[in-house]
C-alpha positions, 0 to 999 in steps of 0.5 A: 500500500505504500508503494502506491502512495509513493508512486502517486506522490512521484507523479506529483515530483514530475508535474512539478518537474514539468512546470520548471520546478522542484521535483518534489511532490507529496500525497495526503492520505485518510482511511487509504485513501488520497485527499489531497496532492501538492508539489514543490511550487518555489520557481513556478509561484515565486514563493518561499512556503510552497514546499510540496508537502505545504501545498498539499496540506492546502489543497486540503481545505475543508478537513476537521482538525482531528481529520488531519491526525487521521492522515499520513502525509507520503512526500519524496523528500524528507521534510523541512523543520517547517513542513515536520511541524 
């Protein structure tokens, strides 16, 4: 299962890879299953936050609190001291 995860979270590296970026991409999972993708959007956004694991915890709008202690987040970097938060 978390291969797959994994897989999804390189896809969102690529997208981001495509756009000029970084190539770092993250999944957010609930319950086995994706809620939300993000990628590394420093260049294309011109933003110093929008680390791939950020952008998917955004693109998250709508979660409980408590949803987000449900949830693992899958990234192909180790995160930041930012995004460990």
């Amino acid at each position: 299962m978390h291969k797959k995860f994994m897989d999804e979270a390189i896809k969102e590296a690529e997208i981001s890879l495509s756009e000029g970026g970084i190539p770092i991409g993250a999944v957010l999972v609930k319950d086995d299953e994706v809620i939300s993708r993000g990628h590394n959007r420093l260049i294309q956004n011109d933003s110093v936050i929008l680390h791939g694991e950020m952008d998917a915890i955004e693109n998250a709008k709508g979660l409980d609190y408590d949803d987000y202690r449900k949830c693992t987040l899958y990234t192909t970097l180790s995160p930041c001291p930012m995004c460990s938060g």
